[in-house]
C-alpha positions in Angstrom: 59.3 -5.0 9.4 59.6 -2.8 12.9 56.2 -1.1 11.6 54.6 -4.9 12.0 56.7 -5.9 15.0 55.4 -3.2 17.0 51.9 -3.4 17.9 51.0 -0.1 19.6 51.8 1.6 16.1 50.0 -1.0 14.0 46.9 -0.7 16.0 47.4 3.1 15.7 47.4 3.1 12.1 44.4 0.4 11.5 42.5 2.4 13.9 43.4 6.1 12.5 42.8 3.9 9.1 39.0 3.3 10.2 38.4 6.7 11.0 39.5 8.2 7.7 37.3 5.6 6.0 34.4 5.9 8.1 34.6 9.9 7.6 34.8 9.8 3.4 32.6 6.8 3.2 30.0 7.4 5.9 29.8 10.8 7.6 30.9 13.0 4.7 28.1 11.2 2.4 25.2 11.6 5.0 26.0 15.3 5.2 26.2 15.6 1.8 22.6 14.3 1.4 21.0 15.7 4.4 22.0 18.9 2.8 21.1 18.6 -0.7 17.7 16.9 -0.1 14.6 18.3 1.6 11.4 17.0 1.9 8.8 17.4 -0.7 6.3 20.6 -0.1 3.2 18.7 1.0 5.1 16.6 3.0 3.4 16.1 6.4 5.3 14.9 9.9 3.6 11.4 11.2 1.6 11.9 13.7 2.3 10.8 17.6 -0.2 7.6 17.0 1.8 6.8 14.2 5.2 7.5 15.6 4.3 4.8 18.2 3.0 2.7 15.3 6.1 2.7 13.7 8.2 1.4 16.4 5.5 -1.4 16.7 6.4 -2.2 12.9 9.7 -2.3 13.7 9.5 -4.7 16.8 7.0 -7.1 15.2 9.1 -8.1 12.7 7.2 -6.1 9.9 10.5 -4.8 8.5 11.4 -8.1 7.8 8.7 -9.1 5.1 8.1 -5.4 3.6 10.1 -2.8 1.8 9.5 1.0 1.2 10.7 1.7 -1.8 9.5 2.0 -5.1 12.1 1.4 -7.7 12.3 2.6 -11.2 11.4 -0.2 -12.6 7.8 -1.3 -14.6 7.1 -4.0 -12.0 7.0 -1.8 -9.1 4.6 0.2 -10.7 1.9 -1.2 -8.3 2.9 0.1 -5.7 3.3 3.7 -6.4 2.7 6.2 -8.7 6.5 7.0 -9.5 9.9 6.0 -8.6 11.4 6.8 -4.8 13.3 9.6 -4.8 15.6 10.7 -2.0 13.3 13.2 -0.9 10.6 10.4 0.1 13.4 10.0 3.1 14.3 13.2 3.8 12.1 13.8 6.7 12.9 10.4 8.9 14.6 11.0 12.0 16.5 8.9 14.3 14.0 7.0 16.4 16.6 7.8 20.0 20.3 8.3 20.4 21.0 4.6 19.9 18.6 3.5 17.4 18.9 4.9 14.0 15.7 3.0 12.3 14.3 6.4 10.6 14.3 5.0 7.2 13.1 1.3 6.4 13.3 0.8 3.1 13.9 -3.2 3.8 15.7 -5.4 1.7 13.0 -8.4 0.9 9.4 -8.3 -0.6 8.2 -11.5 0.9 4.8 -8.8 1.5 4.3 -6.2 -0.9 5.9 -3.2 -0.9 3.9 -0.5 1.5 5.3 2.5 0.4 1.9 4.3 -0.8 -0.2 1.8 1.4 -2.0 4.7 2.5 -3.5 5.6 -0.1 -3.7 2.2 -2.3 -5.6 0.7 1.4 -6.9 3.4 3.5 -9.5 1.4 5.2 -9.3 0.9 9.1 -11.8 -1.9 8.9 -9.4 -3.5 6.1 -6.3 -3.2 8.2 -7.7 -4.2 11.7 -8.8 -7.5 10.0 -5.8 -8.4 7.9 -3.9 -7.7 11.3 -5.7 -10.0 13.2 -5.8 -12.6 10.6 -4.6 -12.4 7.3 -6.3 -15.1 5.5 -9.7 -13.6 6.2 -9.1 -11.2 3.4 -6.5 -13.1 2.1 -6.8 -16.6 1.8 -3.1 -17.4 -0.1 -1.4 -15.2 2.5 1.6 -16.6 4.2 1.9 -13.3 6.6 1.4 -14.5 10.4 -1.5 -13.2 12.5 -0.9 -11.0 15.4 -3.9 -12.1 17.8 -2.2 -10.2 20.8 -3.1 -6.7 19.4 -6.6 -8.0 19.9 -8.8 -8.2 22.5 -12.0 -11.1 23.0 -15.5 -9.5 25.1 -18.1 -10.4 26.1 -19.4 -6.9 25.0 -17.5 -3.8 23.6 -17.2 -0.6 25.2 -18.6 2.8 24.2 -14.9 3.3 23.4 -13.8 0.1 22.0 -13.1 -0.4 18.4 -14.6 -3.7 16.6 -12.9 -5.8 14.3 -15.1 -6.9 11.6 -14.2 -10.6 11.4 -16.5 -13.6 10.5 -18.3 -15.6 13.0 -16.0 -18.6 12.1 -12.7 -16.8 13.7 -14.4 -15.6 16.8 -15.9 -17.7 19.4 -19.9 -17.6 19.7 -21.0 -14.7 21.4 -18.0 -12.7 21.6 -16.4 -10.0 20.3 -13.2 -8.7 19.3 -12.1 -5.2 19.5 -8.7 -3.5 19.1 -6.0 -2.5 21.8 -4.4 1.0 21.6 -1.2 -0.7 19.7 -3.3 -2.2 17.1 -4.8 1.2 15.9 -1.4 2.7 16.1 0.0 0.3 14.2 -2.8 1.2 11.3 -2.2 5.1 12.0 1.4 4.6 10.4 -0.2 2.4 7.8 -2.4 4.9 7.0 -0.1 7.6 6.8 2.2 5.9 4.1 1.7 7.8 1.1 3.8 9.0 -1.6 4.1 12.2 -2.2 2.9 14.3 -5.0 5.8 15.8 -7.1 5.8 19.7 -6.9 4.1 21.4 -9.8 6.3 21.4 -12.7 8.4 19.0 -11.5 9.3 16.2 -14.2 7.9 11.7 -12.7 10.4 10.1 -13.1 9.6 7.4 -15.6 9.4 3.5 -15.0 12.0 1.5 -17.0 12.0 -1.7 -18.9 7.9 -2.2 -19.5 7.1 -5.1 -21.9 6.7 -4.8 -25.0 4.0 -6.8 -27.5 6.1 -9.5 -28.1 6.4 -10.1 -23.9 3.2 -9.1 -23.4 1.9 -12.0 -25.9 4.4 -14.5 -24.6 2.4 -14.0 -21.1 -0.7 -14.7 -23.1 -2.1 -11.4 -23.4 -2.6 -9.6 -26.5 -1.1 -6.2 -26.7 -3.2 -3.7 -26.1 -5.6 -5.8 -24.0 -4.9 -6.2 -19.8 -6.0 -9.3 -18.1 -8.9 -8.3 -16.2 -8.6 -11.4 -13.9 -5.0 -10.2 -12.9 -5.3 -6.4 -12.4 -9.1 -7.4 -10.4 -6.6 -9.5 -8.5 -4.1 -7.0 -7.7 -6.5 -3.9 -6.9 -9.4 -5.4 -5.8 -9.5 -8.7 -4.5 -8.1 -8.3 -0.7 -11.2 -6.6 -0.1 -14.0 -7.3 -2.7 -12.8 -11.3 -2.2 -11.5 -13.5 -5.1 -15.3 -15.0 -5.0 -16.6 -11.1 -5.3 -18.7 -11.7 -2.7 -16.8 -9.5 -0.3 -17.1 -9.4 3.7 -20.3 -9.1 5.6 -20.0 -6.1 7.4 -17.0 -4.7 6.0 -16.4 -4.9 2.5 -19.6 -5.5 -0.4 -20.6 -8.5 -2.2 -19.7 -7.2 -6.2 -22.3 -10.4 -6.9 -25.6 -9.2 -8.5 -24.8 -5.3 -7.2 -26.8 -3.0 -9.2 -23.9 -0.6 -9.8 -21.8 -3.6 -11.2 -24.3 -4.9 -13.4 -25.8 -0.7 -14.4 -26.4 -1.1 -18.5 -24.6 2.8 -18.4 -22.2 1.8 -16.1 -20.9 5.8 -15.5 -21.0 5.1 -11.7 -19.2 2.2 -11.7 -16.3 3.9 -13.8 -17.0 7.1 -11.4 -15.9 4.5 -8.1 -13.0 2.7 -9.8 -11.6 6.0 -10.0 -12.4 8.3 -7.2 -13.8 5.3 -4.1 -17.0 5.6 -2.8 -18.4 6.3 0.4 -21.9 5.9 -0.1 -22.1 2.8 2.0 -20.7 3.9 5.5 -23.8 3.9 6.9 -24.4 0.3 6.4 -21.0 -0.3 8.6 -19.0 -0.2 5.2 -15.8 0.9 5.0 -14.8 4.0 2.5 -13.5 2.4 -0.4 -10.0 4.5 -2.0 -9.7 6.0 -5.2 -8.0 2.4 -6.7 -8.2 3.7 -10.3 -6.6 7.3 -9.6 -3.8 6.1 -7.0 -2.7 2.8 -9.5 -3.1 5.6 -12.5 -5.0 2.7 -14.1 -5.2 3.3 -18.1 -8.7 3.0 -19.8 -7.8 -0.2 -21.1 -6.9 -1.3 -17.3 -10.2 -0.1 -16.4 -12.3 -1.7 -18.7 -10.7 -4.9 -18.5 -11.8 -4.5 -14.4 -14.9 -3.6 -14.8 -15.6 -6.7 -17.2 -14.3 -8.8 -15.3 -16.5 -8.3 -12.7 -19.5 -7.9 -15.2 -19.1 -11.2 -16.2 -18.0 -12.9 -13.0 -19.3 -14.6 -10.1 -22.7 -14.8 -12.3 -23.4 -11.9 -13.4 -23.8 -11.5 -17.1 -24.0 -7.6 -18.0 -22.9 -6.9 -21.4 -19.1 -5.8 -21.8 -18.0 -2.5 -21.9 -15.7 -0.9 -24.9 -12.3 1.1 -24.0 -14.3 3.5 -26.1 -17.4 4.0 -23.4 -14.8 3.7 -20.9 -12.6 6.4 -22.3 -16.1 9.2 -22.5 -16.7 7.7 -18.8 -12.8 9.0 -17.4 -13.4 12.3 -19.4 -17.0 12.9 -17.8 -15.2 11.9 -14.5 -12.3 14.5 -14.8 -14.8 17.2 -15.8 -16.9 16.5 -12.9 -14.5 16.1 -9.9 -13.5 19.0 -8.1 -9.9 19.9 -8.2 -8.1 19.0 -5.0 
């Protein structure tokens, strides 16, 4: 009972206590993985535009709403390619001395998850907008607008960046371009992508996908996607859930010519690779939505139906079949990267 009567020596042990605990459940571990993990061979440093981006994610709240991690399970298979692996993380650094906000993985998907946002949503155009205000391309979205990384002209600069907004969210006769935080915000958007595995290297698989008799609980036969759902998950934030898109930024998919093709080989071709055949026009480049969700021919076909017999248009219905010859003529045809 002296031990607990004297307090110099109780605070002596609880603090020496704290630091053996701290070293073996803290330090020990971070040295451990900092030593057995590197990052992955193409892994590329962000860029200084995207460093400053990152600590405008960070005090904006961002972190909040949207996690970077993909885990190993079917549901998060939307979002990347394969599983996080410690690797991913390997190459965050403290942001300063103080601050230690190198990795943020986040802890809540009220957003979805951005950890290959990069290269699921490459667009500027797409990410200036959806910054200023979400529901333009997003009608449902409860993510608030951030106005002050916006600026309203009279007339834009030679220099100046344009949102592509409609007339309705603008007053007459204005414009609105971006300030420098706004585009380096969207450089460490842009620069979100999952790695590539290194040749050889086994994916880690996805766990716990349904099976038939889930999949035909949900109401969809086995074997057969819901086109409405996976146009809704890959295409809709820019192509609109009416297909009519966004003037100036994103197409109408209503009455286009490559929609509605009889030998729809082109549309299959820009499913899988994006297309920028219309950046002339003011269009953004669209990305390779097929190749970066590794969309199935089934998931393909049941896309492209879908918007072959939406909004209107009423082009006969592809087969898995045509579709399948389409994604072999594509591979043969597409220069290795």
């Amino acid at each position: 009972m002296e031990f607990f009567d004297n307090h110099k020596s109780l605070y002596r042990t609880a603090f020496l206590l704290f630091v053996i605990l701290t070293l073996f459940v803290a330090i020990i571990p971070a040295m451990n993985n900092q030593r057995n993990n590197a990052p992955l061979p193409e892994a590329q440093p962000l860029s200084p535009a995207a460093v400053k981006g990152k600590a405008l994610f960070v005090s904006n709240g961002c972190v909040a709403c949207h996690t970077q991690q993909v885990r190993n399970v079917e549901m998060d298979k939307k979002w990347g390619g394969r599983p996080g692996i410690a690797a991913d993380y390997a190459d965050n650094h403290r942001t300063d001395f103080w601050r230690n906000t190198a990795t943020l993985m986040g802890t809540e998907r009220t957003g979805p998850d951005l950890t290959d946002v990069g290269n699921r949503q490459p667009s500027l155009d797409w990410h200036l907008t959806h910054l200023f205000n979400p529901r333009i391309v997003a009608p449902a979205s409860v993510m608030p607008a951030y106005p002050w990384l916006f600026e309203e002209k009279k007339e834009a600069g030679k220099k100046d960046v344009v949102v592509k907004i409609p007339d309705d969210y603008r007053v007459s006769g204005t414009v609105i371009v971006a300030t420098p935080a706004a585009l380096e915000l969207v450089a460490y958007l842009q620069e979100l992508k999952q790695i590539k595995l290194p040749d050889g290297t086994e994916t880690p698989s996805f766990l716990y996908g349904k099976n038939a008799a889930t999949a035909a609980a949900d109401g969809a036969a086995a074997g057969a996607p819901d086109g409405t759902t996976l146009y809704a998950n890959n295409c809709q934030s820019c192509h609109q859930q009416n297909g009519e898109g966004l003037k100036g930024a994103f197409p109408s998919l209503k009455d286009s010519k490559i929609v509605l093709d009889p030998t729809p080989l082109q549309f299959a071709t820009i499913i899988m690779n994006g297309y920028d055949g219309r950046v002339s026009e003011g269009f953004g480049i669209m990305p390779a939505v097929g190749t970066n969700a590794n969309l199935t021919a089934e998931e393909v076909t049941a896309i492209m139906n879908h918007e072959r017999t939406s909004w209107g248009n009423n082009a006969p219905k592809v087969t898995v079949e045509q579709v399948r010859k389409f994604l072999e003529e594509i591979k043969t045809t597409t220069p290795a990267k």
